[in-house]
N, CA, C, O and CB atoms as a CASP TS submission, in Angstrom:
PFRMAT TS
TARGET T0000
AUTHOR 0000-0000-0000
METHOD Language model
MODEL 1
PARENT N/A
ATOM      1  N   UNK     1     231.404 127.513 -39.920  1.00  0.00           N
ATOM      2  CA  UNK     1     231.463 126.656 -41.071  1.00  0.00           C
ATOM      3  C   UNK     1     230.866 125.300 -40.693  1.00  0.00           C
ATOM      4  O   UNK     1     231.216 124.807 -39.621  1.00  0.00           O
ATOM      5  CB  UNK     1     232.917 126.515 -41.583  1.00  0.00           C
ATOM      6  N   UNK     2     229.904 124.584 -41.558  1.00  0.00           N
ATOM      7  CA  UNK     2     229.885 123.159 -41.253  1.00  0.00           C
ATOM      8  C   UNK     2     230.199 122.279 -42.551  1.00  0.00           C
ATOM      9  O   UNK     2     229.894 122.324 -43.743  1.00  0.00           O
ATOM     10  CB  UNK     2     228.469 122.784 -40.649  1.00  0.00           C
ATOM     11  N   UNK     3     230.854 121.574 -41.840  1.00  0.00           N
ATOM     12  CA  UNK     3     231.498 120.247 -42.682  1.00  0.00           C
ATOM     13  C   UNK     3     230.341 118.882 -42.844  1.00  0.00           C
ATOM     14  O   UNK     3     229.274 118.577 -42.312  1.00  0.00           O
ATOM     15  CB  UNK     3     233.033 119.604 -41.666  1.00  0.00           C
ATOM     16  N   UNK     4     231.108 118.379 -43.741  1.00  0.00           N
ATOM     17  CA  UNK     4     230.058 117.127 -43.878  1.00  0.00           C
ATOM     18  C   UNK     4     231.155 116.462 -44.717  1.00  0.00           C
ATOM     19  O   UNK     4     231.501 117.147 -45.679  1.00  0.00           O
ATOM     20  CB  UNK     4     228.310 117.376 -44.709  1.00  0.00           C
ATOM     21  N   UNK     5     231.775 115.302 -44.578  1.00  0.00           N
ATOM     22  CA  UNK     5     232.278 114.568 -44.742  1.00  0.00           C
ATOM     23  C   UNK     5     233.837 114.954 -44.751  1.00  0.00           C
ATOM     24  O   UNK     5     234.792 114.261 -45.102  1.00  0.00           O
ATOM     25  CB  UNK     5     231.681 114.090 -45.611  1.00  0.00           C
ATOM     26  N   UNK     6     233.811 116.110 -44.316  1.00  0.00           N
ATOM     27  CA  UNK     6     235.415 116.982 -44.509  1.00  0.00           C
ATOM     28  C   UNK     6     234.963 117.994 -45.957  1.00  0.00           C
ATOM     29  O   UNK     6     235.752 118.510 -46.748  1.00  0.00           O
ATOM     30  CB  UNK     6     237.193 115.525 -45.013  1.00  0.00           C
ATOM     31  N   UNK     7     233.788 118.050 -45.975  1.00  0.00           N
ATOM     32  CA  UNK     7     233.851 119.078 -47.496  1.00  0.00           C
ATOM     33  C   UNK     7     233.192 120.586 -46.382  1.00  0.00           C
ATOM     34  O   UNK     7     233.167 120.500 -45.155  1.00  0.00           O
ATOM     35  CB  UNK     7     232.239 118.304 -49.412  1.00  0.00           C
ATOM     36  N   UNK     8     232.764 121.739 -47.088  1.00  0.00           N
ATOM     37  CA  UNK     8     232.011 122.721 -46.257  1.00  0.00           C
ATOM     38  C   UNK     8     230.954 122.808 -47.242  1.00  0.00           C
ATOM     39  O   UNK     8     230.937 122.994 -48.459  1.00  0.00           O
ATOM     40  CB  UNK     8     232.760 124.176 -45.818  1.00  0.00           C
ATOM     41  N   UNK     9     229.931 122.586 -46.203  1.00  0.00           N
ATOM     42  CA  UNK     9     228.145 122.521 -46.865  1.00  0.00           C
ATOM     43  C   UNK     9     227.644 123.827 -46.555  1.00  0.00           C
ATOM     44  O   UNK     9     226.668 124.180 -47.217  1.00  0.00           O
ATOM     45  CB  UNK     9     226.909 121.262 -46.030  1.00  0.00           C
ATOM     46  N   UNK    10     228.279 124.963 -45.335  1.00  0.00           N
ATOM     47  CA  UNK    10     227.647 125.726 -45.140  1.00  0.00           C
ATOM     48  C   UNK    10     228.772 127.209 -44.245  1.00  0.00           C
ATOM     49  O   UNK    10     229.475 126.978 -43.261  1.00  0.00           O
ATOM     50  CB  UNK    10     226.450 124.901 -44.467  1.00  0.00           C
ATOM     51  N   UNK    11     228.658 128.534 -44.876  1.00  0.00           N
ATOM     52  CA  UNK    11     229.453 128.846 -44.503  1.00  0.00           C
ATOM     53  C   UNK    11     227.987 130.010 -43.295  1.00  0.00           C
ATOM     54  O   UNK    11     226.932 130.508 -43.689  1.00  0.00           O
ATOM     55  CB  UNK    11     230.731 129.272 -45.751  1.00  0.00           C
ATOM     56  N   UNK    12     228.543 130.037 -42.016  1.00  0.00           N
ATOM     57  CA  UNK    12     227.325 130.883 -41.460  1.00  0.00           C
ATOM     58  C   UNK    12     227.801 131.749 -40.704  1.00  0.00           C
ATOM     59  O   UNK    12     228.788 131.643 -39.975  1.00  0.00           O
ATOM     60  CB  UNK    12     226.283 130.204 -40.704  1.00  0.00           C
ATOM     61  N   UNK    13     226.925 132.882 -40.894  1.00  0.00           N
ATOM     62  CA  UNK    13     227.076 134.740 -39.640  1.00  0.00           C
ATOM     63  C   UNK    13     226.234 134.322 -38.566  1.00  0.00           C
ATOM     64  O   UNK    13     225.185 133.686 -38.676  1.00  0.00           O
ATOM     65  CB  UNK    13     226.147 136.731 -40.385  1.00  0.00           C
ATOM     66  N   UNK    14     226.835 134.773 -37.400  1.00  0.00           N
ATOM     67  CA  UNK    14     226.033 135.094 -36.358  1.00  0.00           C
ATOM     68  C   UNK    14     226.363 136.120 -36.145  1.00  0.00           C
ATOM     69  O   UNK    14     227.557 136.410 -36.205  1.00  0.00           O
ATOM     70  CB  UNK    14     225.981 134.423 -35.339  1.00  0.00           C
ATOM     71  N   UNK    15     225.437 136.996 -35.831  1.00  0.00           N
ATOM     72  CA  UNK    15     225.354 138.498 -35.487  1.00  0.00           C
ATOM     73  C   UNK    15     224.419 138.032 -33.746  1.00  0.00           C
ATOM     74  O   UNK    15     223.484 137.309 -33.403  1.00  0.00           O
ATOM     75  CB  UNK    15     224.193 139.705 -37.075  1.00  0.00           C
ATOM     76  N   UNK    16     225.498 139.072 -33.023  1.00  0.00           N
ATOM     77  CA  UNK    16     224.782 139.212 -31.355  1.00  0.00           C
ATOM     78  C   UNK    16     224.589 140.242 -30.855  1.00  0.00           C
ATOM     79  O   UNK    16     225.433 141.122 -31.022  1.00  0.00           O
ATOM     80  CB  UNK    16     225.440 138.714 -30.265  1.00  0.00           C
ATOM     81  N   UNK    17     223.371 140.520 -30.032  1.00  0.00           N
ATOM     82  CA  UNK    17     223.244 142.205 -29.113  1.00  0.00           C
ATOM     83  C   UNK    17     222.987 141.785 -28.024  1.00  0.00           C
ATOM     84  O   UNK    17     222.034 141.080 -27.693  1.00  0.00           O
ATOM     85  CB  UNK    17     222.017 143.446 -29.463  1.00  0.00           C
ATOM     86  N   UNK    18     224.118 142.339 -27.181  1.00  0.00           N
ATOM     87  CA  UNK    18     223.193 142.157 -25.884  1.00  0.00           C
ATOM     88  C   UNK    18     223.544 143.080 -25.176  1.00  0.00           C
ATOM     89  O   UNK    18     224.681 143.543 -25.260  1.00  0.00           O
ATOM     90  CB  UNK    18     223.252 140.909 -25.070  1.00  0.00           C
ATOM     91  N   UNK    19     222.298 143.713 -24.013  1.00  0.00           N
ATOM     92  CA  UNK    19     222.676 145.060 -23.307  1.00  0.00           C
ATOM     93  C   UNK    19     221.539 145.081 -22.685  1.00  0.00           C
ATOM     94  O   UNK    19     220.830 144.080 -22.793  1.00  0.00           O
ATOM     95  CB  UNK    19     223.025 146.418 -24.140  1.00  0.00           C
ATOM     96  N   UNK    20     220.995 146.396 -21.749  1.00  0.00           N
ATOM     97  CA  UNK    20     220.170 146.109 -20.617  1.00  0.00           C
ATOM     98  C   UNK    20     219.046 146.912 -21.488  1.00  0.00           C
ATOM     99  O   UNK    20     218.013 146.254 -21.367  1.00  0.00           O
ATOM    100  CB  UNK    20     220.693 146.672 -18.929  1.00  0.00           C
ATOM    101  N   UNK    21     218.808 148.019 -22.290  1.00  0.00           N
ATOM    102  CA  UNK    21     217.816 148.171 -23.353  1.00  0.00           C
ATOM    103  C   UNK    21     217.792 147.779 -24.513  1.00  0.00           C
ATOM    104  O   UNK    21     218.770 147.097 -24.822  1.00  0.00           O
ATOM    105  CB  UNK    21     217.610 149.124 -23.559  1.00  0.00           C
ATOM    106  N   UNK    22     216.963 147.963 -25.378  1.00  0.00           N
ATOM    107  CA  UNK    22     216.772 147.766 -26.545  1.00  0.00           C
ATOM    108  C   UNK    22     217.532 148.766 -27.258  1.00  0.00           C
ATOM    109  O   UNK    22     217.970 149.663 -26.537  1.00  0.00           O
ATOM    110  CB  UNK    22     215.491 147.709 -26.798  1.00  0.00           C
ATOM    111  N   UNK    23     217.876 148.864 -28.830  1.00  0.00           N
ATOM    112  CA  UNK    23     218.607 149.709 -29.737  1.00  0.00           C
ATOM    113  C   UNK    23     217.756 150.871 -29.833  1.00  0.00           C
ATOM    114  O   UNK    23     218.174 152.022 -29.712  1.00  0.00           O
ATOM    115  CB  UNK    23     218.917 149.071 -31.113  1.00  0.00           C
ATOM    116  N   UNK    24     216.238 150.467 -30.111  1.00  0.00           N
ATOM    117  CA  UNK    24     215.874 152.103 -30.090  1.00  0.00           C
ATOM    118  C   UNK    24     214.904 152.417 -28.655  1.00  0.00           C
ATOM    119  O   UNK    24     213.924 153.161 -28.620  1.00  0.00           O
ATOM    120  CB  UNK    24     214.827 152.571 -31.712  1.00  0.00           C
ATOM    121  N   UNK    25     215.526 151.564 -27.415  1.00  0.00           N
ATOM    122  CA  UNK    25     215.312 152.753 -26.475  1.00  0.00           C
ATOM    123  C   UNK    25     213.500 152.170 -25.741  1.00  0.00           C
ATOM    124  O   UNK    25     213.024 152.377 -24.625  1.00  0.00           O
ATOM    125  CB  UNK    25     215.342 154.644 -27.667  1.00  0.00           C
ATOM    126  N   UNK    26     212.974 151.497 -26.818  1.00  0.00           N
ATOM    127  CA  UNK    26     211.950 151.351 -26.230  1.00  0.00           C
ATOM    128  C   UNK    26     210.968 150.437 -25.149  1.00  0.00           C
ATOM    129  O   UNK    26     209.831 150.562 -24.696  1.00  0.00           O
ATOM    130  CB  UNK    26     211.677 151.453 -26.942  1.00  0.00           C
ATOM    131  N   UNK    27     212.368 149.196 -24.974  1.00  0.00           N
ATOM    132  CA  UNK    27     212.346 148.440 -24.059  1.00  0.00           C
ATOM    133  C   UNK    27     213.726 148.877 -22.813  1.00  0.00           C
ATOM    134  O   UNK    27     214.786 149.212 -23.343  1.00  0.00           O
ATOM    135  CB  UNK    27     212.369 147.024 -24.814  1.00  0.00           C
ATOM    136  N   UNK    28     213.696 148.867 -21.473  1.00  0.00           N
ATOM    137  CA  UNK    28     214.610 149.228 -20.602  1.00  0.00           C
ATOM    138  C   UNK    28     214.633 148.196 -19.210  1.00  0.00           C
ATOM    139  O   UNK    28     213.604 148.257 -18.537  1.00  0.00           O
ATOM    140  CB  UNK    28     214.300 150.721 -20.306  1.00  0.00           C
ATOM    141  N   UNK    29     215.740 147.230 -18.702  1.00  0.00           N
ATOM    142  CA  UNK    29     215.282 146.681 -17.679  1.00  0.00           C
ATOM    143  C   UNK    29     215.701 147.737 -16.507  1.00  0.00           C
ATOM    144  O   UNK    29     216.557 148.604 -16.679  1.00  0.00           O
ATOM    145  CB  UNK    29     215.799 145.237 -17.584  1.00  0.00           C
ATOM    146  N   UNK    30     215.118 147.582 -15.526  1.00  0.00           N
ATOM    147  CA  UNK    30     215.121 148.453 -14.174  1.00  0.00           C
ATOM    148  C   UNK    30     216.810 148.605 -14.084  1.00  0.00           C
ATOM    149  O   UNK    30     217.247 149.745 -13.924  1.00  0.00           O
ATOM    150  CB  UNK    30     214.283 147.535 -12.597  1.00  0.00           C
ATOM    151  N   UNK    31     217.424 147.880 -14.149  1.00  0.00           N
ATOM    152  CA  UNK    31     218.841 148.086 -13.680  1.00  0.00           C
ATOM    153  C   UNK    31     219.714 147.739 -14.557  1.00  0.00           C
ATOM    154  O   UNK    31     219.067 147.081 -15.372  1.00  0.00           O
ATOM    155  CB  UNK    31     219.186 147.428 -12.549  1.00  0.00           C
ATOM    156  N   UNK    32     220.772 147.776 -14.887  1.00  0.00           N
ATOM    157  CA  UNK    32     221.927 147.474 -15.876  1.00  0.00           C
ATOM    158  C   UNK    32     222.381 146.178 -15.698  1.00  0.00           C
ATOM    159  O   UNK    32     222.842 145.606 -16.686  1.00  0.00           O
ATOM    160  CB  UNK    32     223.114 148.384 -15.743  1.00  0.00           C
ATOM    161  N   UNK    33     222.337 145.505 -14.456  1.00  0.00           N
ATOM    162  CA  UNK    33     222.457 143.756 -14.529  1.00  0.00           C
ATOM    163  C   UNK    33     222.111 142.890 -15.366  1.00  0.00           C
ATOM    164  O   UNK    33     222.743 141.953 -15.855  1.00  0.00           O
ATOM    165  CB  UNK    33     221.894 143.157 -13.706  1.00  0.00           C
ATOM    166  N   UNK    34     221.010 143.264 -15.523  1.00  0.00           N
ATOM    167  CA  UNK    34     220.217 142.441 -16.247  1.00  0.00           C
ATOM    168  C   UNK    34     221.027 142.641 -17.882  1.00  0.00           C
ATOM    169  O   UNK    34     222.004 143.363 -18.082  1.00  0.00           O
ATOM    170  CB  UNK    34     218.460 142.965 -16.071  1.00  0.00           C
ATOM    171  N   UNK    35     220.205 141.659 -19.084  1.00  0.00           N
ATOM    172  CA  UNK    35     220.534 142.443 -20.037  1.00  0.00           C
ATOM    173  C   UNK    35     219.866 141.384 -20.850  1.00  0.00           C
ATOM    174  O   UNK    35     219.785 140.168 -20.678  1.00  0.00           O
ATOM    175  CB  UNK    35     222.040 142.934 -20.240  1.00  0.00           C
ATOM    176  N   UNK    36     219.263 142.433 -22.085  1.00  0.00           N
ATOM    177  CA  UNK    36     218.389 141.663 -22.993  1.00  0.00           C
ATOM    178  C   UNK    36     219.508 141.187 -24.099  1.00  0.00           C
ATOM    179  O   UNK    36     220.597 141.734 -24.271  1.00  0.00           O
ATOM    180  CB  UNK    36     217.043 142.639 -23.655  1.00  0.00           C
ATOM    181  N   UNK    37     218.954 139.944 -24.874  1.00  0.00           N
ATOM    182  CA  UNK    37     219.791 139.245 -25.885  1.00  0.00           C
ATOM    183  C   UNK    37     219.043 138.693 -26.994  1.00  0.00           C
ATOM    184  O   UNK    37     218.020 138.010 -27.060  1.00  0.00           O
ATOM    185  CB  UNK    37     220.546 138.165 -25.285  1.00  0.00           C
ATOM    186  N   UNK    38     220.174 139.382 -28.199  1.00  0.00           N
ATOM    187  CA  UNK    38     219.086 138.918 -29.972  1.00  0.00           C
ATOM    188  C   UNK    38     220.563 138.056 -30.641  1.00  0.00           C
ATOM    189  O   UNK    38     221.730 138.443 -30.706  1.00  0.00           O
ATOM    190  CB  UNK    38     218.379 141.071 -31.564  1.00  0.00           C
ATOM    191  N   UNK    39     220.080 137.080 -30.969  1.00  0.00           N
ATOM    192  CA  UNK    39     220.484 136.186 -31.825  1.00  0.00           C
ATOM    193  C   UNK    39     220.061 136.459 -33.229  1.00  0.00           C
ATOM    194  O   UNK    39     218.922 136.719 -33.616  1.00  0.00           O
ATOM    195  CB  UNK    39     220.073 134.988 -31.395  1.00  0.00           C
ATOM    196  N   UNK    40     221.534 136.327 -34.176  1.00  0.00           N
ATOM    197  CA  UNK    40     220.405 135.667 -35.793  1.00  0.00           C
ATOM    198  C   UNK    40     221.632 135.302 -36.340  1.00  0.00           C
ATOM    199  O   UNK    40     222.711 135.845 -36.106  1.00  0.00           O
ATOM    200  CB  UNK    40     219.234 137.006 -37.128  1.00  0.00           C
ATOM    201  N   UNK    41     221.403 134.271 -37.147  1.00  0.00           N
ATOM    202  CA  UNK    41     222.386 133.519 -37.841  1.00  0.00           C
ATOM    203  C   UNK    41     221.658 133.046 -39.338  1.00  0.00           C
ATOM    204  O   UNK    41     220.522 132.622 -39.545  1.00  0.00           O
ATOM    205  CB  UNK    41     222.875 132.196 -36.837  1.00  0.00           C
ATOM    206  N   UNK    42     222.395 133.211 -39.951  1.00  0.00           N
ATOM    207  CA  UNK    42     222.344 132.849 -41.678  1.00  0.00           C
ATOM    208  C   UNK    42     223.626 132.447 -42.283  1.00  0.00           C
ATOM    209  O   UNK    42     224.728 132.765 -41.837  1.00  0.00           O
ATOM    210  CB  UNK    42     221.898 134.167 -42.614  1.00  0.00           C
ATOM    211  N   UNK    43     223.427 131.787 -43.243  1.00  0.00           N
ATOM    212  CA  UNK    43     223.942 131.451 -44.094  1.00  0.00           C
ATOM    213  C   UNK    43     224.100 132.283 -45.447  1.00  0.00           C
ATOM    214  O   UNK    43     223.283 132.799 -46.211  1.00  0.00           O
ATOM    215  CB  UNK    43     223.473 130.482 -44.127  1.00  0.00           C
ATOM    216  N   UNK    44     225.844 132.176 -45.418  1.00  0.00           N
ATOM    217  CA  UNK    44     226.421 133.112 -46.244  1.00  0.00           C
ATOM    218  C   UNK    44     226.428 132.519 -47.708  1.00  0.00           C
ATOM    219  O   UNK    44     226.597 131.310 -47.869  1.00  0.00           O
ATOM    220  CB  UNK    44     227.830 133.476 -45.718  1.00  0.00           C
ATOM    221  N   UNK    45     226.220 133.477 -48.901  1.00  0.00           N
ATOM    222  CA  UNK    45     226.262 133.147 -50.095  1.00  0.00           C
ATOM    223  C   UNK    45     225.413 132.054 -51.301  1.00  0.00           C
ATOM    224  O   UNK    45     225.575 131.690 -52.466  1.00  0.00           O
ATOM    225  CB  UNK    45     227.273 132.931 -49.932  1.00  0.00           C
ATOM    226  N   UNK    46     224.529 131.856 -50.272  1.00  0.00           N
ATOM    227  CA  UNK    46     223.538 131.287 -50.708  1.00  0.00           C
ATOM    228  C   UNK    46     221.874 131.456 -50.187  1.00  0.00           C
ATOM    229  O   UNK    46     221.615 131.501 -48.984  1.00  0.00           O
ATOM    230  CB  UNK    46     224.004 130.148 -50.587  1.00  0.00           C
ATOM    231  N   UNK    47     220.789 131.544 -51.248  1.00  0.00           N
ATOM    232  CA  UNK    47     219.717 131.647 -51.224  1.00  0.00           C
ATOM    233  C   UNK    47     218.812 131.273 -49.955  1.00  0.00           C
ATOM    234  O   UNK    47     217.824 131.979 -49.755  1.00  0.00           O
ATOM    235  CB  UNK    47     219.516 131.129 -52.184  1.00  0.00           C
ATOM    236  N   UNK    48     219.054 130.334 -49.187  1.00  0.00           N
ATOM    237  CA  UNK    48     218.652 128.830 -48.594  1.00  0.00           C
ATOM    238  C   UNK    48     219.328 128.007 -47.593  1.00  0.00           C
ATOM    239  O   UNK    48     219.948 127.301 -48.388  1.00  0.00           O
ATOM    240  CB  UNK    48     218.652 127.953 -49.583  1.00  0.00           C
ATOM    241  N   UNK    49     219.616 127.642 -46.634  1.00  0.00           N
ATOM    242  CA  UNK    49     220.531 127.382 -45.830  1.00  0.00           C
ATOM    243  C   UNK    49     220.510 125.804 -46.327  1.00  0.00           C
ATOM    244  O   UNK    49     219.480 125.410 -46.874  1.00  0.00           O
ATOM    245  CB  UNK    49     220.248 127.832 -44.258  1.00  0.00           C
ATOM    246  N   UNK    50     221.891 124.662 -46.112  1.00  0.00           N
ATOM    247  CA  UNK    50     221.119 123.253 -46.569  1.00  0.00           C
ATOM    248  C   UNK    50     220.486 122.746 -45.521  1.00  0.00           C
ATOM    249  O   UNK    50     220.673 123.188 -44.387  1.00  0.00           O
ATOM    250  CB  UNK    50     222.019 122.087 -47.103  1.00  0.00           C
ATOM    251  N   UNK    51     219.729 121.838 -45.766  1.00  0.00           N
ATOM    252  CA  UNK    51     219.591 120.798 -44.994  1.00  0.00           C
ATOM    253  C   UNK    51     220.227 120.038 -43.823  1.00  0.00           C
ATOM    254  O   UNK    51     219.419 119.649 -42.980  1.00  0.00           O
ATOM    255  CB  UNK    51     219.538 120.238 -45.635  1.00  0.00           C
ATOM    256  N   UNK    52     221.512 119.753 -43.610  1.00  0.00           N
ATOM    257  CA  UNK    52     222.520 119.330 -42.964  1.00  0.00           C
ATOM    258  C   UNK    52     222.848 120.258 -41.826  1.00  0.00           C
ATOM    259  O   UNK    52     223.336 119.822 -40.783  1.00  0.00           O
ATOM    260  CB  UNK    52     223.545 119.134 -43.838  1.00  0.00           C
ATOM    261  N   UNK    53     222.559 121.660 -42.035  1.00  0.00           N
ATOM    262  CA  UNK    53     222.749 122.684 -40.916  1.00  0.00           C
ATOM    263  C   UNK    53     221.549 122.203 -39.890  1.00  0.00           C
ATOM    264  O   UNK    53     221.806 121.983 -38.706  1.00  0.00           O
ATOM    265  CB  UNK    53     222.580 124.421 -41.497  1.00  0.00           C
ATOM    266  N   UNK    54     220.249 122.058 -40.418  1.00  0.00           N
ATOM    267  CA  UNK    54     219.725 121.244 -39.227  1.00  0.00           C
ATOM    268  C   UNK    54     220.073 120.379 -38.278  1.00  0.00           C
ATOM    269  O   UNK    54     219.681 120.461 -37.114  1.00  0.00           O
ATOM    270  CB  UNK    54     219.090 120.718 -39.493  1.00  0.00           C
ATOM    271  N   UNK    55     220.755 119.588 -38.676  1.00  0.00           N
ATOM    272  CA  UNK    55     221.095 118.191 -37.903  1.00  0.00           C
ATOM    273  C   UNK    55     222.614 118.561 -37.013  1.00  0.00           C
ATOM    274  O   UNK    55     223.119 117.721 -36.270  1.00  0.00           O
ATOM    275  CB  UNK    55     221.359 116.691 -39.254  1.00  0.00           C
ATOM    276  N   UNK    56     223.114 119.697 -37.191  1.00  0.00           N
ATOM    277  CA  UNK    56     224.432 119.946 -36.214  1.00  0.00           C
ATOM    278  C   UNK    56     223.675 120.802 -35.455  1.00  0.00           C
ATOM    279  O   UNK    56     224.169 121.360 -34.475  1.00  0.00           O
ATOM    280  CB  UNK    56     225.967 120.639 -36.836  1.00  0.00           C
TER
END
């Protein structure tokens, strides 16, 4: 959630993967230590994320 003055300007998902291949298999690192990582985040219930999510 981000606030802005004590009100909420933005309510947001982050969705995370992380593991040593890819989901379909077609990237693999040599060993299981390692491990690849996907980020994505949006903003819920609206078209457009605001403005103000920039600046936090």
């Amino acid at each position: 959630m981000v606030l802005k003055n004590g009100h909420t300007v933005a309510k947001i998902r982050v969705i995370s993967w992380w593991h040593w291949q890819t989901k379909d298999g077609r990237y693999k690192l040599p060993g299981h230590k390692g491990k690849i990582g996907t980020i994505t985040a949006f903003c819920q219930g609206v078209n457009r994320c605001p403005d103000v999510v920039n600046t936090v």
